[in-house]
KOLBAMAR-992530 format. One line per field, with one value per residue (C-alpha): residue number from 1; x, y, z. Coordinates in nm, 4 decimals. Layout:
BEGIN
k c(NUM,...)
xx c(X,...)
yy c(Y,...)
zz c(Z,...)
This chain:
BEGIN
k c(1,2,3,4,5,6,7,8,9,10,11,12,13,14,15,16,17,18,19,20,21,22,23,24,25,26,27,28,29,30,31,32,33,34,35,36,37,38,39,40,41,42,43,44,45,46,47,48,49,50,51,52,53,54,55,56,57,58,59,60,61,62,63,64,65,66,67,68,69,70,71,72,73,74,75,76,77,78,79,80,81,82,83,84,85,86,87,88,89,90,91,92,93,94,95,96,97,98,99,100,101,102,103,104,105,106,107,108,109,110,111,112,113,114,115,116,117,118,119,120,121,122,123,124,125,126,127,128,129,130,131,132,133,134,135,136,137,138,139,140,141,142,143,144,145,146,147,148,149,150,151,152,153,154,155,156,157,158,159,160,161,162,163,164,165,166,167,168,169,170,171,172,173,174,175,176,177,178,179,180,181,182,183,184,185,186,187,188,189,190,191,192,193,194,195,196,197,198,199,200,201,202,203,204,205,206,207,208,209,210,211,212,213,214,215,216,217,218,219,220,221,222,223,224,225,226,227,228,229,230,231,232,233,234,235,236,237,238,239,240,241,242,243,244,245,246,247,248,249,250,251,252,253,254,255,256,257,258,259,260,261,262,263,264,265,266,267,268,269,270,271,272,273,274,275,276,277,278,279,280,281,282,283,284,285,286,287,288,289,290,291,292,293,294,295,296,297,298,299,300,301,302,303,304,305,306,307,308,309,310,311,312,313,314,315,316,317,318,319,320,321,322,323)
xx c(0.0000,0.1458,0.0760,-0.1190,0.0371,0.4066,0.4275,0.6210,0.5041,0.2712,0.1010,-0.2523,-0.4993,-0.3056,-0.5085,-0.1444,0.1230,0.4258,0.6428,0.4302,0.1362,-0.1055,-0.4547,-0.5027,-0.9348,-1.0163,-1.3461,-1.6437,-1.6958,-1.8583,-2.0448,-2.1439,-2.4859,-2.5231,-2.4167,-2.2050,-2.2455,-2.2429,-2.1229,-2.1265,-1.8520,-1.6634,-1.2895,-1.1581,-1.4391,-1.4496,-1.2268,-1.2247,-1.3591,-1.1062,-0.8769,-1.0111,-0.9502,-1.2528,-1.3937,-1.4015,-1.7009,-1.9330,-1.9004,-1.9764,-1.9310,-1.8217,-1.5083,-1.2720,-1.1847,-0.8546,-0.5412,-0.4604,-0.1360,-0.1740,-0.1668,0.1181,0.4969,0.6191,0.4961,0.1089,0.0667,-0.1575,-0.1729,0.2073,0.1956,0.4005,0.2922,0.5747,0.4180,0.7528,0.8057,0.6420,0.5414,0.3875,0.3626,0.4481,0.2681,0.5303,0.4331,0.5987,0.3389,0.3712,0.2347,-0.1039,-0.2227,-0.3459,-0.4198,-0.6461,-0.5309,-0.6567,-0.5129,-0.2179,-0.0919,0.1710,0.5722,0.7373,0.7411,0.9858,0.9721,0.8205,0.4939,0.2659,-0.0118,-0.3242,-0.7227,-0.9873,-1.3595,-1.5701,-1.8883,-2.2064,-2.0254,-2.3420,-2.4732,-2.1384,-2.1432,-2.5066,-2.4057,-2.0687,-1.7909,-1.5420,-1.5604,-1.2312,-0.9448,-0.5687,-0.5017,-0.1135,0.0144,0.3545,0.5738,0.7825,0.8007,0.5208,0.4812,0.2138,0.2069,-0.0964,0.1467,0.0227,0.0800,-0.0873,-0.1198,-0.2104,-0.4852,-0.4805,-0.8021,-0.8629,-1.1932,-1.3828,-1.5751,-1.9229,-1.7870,-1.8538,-1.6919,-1.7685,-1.4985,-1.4736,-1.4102,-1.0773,-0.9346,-0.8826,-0.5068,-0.5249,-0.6941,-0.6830,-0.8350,-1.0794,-1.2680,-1.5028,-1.5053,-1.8600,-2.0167,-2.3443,-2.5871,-2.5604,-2.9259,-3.0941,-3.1008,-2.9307,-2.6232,-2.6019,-2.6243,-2.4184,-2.1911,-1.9179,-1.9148,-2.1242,-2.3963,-2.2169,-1.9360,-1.7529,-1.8229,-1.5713,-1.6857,-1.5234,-1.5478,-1.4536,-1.1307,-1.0026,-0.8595,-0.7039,-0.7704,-0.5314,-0.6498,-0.4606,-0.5810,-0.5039,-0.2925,-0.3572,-0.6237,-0.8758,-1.0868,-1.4077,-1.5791,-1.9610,-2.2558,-2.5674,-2.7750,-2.4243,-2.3838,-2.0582,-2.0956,-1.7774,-1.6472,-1.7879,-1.4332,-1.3067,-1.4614,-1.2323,-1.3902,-1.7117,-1.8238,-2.1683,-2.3642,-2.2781,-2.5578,-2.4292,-2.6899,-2.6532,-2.7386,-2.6952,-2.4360,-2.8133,-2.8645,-2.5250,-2.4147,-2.4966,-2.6679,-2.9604,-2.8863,-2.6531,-2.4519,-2.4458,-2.3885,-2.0519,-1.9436,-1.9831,-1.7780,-1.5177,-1.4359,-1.6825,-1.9286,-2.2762,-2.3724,-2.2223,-2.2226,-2.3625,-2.2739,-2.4966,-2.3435,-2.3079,-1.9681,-1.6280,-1.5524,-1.1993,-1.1435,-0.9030,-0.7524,-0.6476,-1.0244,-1.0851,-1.1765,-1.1945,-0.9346,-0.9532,-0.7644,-0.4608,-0.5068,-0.8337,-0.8622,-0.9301,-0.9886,-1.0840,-1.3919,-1.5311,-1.8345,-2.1270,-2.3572,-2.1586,-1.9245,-2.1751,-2.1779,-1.8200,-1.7349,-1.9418,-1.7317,-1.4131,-1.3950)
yy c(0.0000,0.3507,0.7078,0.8642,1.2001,1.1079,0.7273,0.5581,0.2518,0.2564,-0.0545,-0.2077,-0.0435,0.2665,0.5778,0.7860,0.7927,0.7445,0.9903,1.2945,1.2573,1.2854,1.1158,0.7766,0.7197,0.4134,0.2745,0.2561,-0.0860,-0.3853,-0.6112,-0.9589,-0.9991,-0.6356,-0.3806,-0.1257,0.1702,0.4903,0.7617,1.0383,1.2978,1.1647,1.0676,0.8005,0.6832,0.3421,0.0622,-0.2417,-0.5395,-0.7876,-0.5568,-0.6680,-1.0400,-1.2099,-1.4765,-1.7894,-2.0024,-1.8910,-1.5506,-1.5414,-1.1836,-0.9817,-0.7748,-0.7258,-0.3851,-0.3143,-0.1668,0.2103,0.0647,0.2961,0.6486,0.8329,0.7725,1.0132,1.4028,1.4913,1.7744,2.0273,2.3611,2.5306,2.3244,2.0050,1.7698,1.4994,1.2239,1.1826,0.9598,0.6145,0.5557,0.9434,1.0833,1.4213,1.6269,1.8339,2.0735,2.3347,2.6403,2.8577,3.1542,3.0387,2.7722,2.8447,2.5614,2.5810,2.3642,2.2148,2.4147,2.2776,2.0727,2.2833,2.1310,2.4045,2.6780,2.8678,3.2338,3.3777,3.1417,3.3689,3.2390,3.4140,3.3065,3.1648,3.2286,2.9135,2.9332,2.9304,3.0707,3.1763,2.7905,2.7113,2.9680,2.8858,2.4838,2.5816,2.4626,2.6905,2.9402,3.0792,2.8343,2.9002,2.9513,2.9291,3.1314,3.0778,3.0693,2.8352,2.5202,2.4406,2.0914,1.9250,1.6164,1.5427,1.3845,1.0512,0.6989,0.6937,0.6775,0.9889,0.9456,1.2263,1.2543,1.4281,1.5456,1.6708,1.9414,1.8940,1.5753,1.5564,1.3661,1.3396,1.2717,1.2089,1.5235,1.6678,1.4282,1.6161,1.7935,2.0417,2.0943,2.3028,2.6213,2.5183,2.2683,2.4126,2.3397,2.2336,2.0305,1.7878,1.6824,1.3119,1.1830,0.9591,0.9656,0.6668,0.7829,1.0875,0.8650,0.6152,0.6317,0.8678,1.1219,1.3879,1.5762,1.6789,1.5410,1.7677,1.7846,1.8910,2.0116,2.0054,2.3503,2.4646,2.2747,1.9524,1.9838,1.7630,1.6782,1.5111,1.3326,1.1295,0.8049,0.6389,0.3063,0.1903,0.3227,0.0390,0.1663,-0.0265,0.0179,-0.1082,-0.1280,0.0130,-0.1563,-0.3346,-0.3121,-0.3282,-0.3119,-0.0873,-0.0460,0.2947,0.4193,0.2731,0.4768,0.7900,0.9122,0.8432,0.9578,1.1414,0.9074,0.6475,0.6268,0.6033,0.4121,0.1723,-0.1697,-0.3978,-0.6824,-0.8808,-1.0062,-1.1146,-1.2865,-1.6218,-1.7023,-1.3986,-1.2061,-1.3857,-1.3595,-1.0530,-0.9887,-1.1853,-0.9536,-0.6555,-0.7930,-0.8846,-0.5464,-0.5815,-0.2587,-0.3277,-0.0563,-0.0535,0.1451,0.0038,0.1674,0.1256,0.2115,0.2964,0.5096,0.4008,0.3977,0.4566,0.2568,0.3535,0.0141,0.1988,0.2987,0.6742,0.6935,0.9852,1.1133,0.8797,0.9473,0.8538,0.4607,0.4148,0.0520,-0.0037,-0.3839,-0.4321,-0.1726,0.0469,-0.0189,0.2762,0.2220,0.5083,0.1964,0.1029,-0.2390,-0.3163,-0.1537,-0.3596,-0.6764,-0.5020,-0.3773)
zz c(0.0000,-0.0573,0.0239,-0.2640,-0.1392,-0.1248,-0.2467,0.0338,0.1698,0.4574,0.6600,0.5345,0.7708,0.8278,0.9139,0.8925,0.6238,0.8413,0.6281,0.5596,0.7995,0.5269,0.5820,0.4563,0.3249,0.4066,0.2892,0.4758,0.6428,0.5330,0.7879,0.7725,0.5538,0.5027,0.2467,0.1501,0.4401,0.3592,0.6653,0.4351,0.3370,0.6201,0.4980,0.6770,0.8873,0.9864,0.8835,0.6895,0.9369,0.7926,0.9811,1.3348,1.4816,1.5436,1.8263,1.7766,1.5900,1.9196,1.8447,1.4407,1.2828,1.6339,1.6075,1.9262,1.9658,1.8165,1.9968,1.8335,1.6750,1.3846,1.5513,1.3426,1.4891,1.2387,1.2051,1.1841,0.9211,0.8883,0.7265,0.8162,1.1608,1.2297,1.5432,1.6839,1.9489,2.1506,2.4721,2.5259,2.9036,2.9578,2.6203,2.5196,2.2335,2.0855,1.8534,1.6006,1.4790,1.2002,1.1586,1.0390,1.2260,1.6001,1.8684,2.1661,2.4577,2.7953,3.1361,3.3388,3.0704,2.8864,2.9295,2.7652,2.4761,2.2819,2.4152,2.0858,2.0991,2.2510,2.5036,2.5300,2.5765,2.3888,2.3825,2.3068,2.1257,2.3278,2.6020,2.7871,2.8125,2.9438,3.2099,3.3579,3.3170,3.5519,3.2573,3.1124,2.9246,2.8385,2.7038,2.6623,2.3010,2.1586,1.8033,1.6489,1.5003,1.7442,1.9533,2.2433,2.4316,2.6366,2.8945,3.0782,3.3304,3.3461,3.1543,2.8527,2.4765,2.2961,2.0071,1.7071,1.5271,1.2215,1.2333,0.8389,0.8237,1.0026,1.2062,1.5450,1.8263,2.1746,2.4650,2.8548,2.9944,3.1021,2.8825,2.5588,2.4679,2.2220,1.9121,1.6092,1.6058,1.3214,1.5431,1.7536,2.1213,2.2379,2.4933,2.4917,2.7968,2.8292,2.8162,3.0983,3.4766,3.4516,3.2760,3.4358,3.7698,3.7279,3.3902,3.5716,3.3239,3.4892,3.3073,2.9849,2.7378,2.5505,2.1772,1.8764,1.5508,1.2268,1.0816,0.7450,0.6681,0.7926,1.1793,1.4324,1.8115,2.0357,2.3882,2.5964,2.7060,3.0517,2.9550,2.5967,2.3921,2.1706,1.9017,1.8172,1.5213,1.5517,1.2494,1.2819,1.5761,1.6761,2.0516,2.3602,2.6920,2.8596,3.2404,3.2820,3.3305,3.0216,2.7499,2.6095,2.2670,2.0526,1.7403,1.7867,1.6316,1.8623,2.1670,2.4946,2.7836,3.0779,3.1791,3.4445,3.4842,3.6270,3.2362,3.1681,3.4807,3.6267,3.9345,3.9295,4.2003,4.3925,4.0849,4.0512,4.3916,4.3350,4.0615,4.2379,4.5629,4.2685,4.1767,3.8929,3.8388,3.8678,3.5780,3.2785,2.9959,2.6689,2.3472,1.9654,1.6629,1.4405,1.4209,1.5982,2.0321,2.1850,2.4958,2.7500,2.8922,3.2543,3.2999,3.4312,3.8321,3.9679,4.2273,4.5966,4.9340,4.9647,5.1379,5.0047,4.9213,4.5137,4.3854,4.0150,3.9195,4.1173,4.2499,4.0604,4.3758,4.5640,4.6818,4.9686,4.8902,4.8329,5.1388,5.3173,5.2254,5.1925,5.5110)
């Protein structure tokens, strides 16, 4: 396979060219006994499902989610910028701007920057909403020309999407880098008591546009990142911790680990003294779902006993038998 931009040779399956950074289209996915699927104008979308290993014969047609192997080693492109993903155990995001290209970045992540990159604020769009829903509504904003770097100061794996114009992707709060400054910085209320309750995520996501020309987001995901790519009415449970980024159209809900354990109750009752959460997050496609294999919890005291999951049921009941 080569790069139709610069004609080296890149891997099958590769969403990168290795040498320029250049975008590679993939075609839209096939799944068993259905059609072609069409997502629209957006490049690159899903990926070929003879790409994914599969179960065995008891599991006919379902894909495993798929470690982010192909996330560009060499330099991401765009416009007169140049990104470098450098470091392996706590990535850093190291970044050279022109004079063209601006990027908008998360607070208290910045490493270091050349003296002439100049640092200044951001207003995001619908700023009132954000104020009466208590999120942000200024950002730090950097313009070049010269060197900047980020680290979210934790293990990880950094994922770069390039997002088309009019593409949408959702993502965990606090977990998002940087982004280009033509990608608008939005947020979403997640829908259902029940998510909002129990999925750890709070009542909003944060949601990034594509606007006019193509841009690029960065997040960092705890351990390594899996991306899953599901068909319309396909379905995944996820540790409510575990999920990173979604395409919009992907639906987000709960469910209970009562119809997929043995023993009823009693079962159940076993998982959740296991370190297993009782509520998990189910996800219907179609459109593609990172998973983050060290799953987000938020912040405990130092001494605080942690086995497995956490517990969604405010940890009452694994308390009870861990004490």
């Amino acid at each position: 396979m080569q790069c139709p931009q610069c004609g080296s040779q890149v891997n099958p399956g590769a969403k990168f060219c290795g040498t320029c950074g250049a975008a590679l289209a993939a075609p839209p996915p096939r799944y068993p006994g259905q059609g072609p699927v069409n997502y629209g104008t957006q490049a690159g979308y899903g990926t070929e499902t003879s790409q994914y290993e599969q179960y065995g014969s008891g599991m006919p047609g379902y894909n495993e989610p798929r470690p982010e192997v192909s996330n560009p080693k060499g330099p991401i492109r765009l416009g007169d910028m140049t990104i470098t993903i450098e470091g392996e155990l706590v990535p850093v995001v190291n970044v050279e701007l022109g004079t063209q290209q601006t990027i908008y970045f998360e607070h208290h992540i910045l490493l270091w920057k050349h003296p002439g990159v100049q640092i200044g604020f951001k207003g995001i769009k619908g700023a009132a909403k954000r104020f009466f829903a208590g999120l942000q509504i200024f950002i730090s904003e950097a313009a070049g020309p010269g060197n900047i770097a980020f680290s979210r100061e934790s293990v990880g794996q950094i994922v770069a999407l390039r997002i088309q114009p009019g593409q949408e992707i959702d993502v965990r709060e606090h977990q998002f880098l940087l982004a280009s400054s033509n990608v608008d910085y939005g947020f979403t209320f997640v829908q259902g008591a029940a998510n909002i309750l129990f999925s750890r995520t709070g009542l909003f996501v944060d949601r990034f546009t594509g606007r006019n020309d193509e841009g690029i987001l960065l997040l960092h995901g705890y351990g390594n990142v899996f991306e899953k790519t599901l068909a319309p009415g396909e379905t995944i449970d996820v540790e409510p911790g575990g999920w990173l980024w979604k395409d919009a159209s992907v639906q987000m809900t709960t469910t209970t680990v009562m119809g997929s354990t043995r023993g009823g109750l009693f079962g159940a009752l076993g998982n959740i003294v296991g370190g297993i959460s009782f509520i998990l997050n189910r996800f219907t496609g179609p459109g593609r779902l990172g998973i983050q294999s060290m799953t987000y919890h938020p912040p405990t005291p130092e001494g605080a006993q942690q086995v497995g999951g956490t517990s969604n049921i405010m940890g009452t009941l694994g308390q009870l038998f861990n004490s």
